[in-house]
C-alpha positions as CSV (number, residue, x, y, z in Angstrom):
1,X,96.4,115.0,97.3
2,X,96.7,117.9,99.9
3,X,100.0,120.1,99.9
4,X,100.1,118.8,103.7
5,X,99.7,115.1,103.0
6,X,102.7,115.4,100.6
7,X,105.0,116.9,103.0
8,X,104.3,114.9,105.7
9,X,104.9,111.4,103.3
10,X,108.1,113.2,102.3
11,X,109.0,113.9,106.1
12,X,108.2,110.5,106.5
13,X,111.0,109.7,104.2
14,X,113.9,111.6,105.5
15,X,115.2,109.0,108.2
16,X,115.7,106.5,105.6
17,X,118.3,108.9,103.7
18,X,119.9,109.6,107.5
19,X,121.0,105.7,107.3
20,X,125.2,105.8,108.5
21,X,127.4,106.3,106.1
22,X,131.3,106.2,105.4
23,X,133.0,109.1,106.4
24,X,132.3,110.0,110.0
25,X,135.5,112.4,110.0
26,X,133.9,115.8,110.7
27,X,133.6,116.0,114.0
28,X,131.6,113.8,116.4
29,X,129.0,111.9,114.9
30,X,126.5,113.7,116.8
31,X,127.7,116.9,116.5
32,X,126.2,119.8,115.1
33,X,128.9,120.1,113.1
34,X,128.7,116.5,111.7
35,X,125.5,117.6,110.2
36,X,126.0,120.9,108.6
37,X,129.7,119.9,107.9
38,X,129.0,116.8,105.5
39,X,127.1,117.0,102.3
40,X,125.3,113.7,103.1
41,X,123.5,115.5,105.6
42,X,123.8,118.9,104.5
43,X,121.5,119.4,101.6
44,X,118.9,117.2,103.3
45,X,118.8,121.0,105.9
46,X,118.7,122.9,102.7
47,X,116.1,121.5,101.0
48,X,114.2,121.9,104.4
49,X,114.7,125.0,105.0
50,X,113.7,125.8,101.1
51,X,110.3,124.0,101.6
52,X,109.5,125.3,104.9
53,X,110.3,128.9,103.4
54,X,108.0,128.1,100.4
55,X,105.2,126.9,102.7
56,X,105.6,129.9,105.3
57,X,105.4,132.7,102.1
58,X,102.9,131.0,100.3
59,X,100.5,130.9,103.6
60,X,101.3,134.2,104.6
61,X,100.1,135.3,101.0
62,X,97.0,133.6,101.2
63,X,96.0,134.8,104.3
64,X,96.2,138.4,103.5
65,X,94.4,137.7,100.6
């Protein structure tokens, strides 16, 4: 399976771990800091901006290759 097809079927995934849960006392709901203030929601952005680092380094490495 492509590198591509496997991120988008784990995209795919992430609304289904975004599902309410208990706990709505950091902030507004729909705040920014709701997001990057709760765990629940938290390591959902770092593992993002993990994979999105790994895809950026690894296609700027094999392009000037």
């Amino acid at each position: 399976m492509k590198p591509i097809r496997i991120v988008v079927l784990l995209l795919s995934l992430l609304p289904f771990t975004l599902i309410a849960h208990p706990g709505h006392g950091i902030g507004n709901g729909w705040s920014l800091t709701h997001y990057t203030g709760s765990l629940e929601h938290a390591w959902i952005l770092v593992v993002a901006i993990v994979a999105i680092s790994y895809w950026l380094v690894r296609s700027t490495k094999k392009s000037s290759s």
